[in-house]
N, C-alpha and C positions, 0 to 999 in steps of 0.2 A: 504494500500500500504506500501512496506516495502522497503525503501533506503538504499541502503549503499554509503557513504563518504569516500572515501580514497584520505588524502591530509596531509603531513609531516608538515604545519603550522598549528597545533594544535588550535589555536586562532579562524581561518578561518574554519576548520572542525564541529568545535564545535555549531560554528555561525550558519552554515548553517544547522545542525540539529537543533537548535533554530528554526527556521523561518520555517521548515520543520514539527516539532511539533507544533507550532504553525498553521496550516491548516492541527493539527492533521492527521498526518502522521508518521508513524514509521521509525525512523535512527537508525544503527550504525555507528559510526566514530571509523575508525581505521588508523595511522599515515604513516606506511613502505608499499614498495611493496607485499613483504611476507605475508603480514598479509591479504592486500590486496586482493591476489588471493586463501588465505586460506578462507577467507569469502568470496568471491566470489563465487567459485568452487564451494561453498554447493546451489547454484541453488534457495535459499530462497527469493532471493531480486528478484524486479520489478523493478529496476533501480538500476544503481552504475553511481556513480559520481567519475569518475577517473583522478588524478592532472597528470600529466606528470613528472615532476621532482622532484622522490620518493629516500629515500633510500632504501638500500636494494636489488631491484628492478624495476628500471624507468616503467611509466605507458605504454610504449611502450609495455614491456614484459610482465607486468600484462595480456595488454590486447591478446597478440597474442599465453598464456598459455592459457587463458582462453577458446577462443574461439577453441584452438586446444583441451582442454578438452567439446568441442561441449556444453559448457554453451554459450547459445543465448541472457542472458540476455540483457536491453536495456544498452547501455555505452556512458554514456557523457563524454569526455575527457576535463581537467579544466588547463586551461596553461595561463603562466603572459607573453610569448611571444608573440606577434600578426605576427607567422612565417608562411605564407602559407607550407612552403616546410612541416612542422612537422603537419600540419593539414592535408595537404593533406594522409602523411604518417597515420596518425591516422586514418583516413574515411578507406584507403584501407588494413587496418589492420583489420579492421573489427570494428571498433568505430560507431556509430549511428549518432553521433553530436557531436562538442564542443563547448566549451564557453571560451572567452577570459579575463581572471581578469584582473581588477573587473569589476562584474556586477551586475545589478540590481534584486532586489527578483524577482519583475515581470517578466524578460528575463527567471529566474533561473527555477521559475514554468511554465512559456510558454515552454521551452526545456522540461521541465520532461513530460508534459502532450503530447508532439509531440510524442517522445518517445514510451510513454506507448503506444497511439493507434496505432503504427505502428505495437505494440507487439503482440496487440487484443486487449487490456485493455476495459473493459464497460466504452465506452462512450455516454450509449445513459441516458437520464434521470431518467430512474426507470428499475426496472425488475420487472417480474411476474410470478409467480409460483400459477399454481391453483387458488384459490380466492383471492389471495393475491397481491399489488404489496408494490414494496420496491421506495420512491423517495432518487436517488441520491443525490438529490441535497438541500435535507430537510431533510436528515435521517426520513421520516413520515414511518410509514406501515400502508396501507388502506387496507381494505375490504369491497365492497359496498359504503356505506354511509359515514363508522367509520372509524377514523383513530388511529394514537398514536404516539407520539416521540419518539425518541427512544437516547438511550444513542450511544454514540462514540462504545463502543467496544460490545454492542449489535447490533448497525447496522454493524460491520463489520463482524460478527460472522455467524449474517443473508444473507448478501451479497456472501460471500463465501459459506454458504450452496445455495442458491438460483444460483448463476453463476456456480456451480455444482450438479444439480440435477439429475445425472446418480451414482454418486459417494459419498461414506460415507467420512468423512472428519477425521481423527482422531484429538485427546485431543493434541498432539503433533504439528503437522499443527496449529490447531486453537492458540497454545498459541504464535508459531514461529512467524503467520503472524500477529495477533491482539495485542502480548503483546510486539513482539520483539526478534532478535537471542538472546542476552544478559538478557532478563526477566527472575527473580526469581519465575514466577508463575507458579502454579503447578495445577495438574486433578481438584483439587475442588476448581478453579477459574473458570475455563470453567463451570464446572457444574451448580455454582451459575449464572453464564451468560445463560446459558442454559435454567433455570430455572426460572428467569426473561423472555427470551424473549416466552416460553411457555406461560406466563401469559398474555403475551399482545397482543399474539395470539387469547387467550380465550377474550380479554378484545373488539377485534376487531370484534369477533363472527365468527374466520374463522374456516375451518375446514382444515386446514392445519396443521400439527403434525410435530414435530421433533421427530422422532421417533433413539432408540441407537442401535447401532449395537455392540453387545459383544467382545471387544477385539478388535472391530476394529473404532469403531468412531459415527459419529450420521450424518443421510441426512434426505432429506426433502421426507413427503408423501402426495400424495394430497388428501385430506376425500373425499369420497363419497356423 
């Protein structure tokens, strides 16, 4: 899952990517309105946590650029006011939810997870593809009997091919949503993750393939 934070108190932005990487999840924080709706608009994130009083920008107009550029992402609006009148405006702007600072990590991850499945996000425990399934909730991938752990950016990589098994994923995608908008990594990251979780495919005894598609990316096959 990939967040974005936009919140002018630098201190608080940063935090809350702390606590967000920590339940292993990928943030950016970025401070101004402007900047706000320039990382937004690119459609990569699965949630934006939007502050209300930005400069630049106020989160009002972040949000109602946004949504008139038909980005549906989910949007939690983040305000130190407890104003009906400015929440209500935010809901019928098109905002998902808000939260009122301060508040607790746990409220902070109960809103993002309401969010997502409102969005479609997999919330069900595992997924399964062919002889395989993937636990959400253990990162394990089984086959049959066998199982295996799996590292943080191995099950995300698997995840994303598996919740899209119609569609090839490109080197680009995987590194946006697994490494992050801001990550310095580059094609022969992915490959070596690539190449890891093919081993542990063979280690499981599946006959599920990550097969490449030239120029355009890698999806999942299911062996015969």
């Amino acid at each position: 899952m990939n967040i974005l934070v936009v919140d002018d108190e630098k201190r608080l932005a940063d935090g809350i990517c702390e606590i967000l990487s920590q339940q292993k999840i990928n943030c950016d924080a970025v401070y101004d309105g402007v900047d706000g709706y320039d990382y937004g608009v690119s459609g990569i994130y699965d949630v934006i946590l939007l502050d209300i009083m930005l400069p630049g920008m106020n989160g009002f107009e972040v949000l109602k650029k946004l949504r008139n550029a038909k980005i549906s992402t989910p949007i939690i609006l983040l305000t130190a006011r407890d104003d009906v009148t400015d929440k209500v405006r935010g809901l019928d702007s098109g905002a998902d939810d808000y939260l009122t600072k301060p508040f607790s990590t746990e409220e902070l991850m109960a809103r993002i997870r309401a969010v997502s499945r409102r969005k479609g996000e997999i919330v069900l425990n595992e997924l399964t593809f062919g002889d395989i399934k993937l636990g959400l909730d253990s990162c394990t991938l089984s086959c049959g009997e066998d199982s295996v752990k799996l590292g943080f950016k191995e099950f995300e990589i698997l995840k994303l091919l598996m919740a899209n098994p119609n569609a090839a994923i490109s080197k680009e995608e995987l590194i946006t949503k697994v490494w992050g908008y801001l990550s310095e990594a580059e094609d022969n990251n992915v490959e070596v993750y690539i190449s890891f979780i093919r081993k542990k495919l063979a280690f499981v005894g599946s006959s599920v393939v990550i097969s490449t598609v030239r120029r355009v990316g890698y999806h999942l096959e299911a062996g015969k």
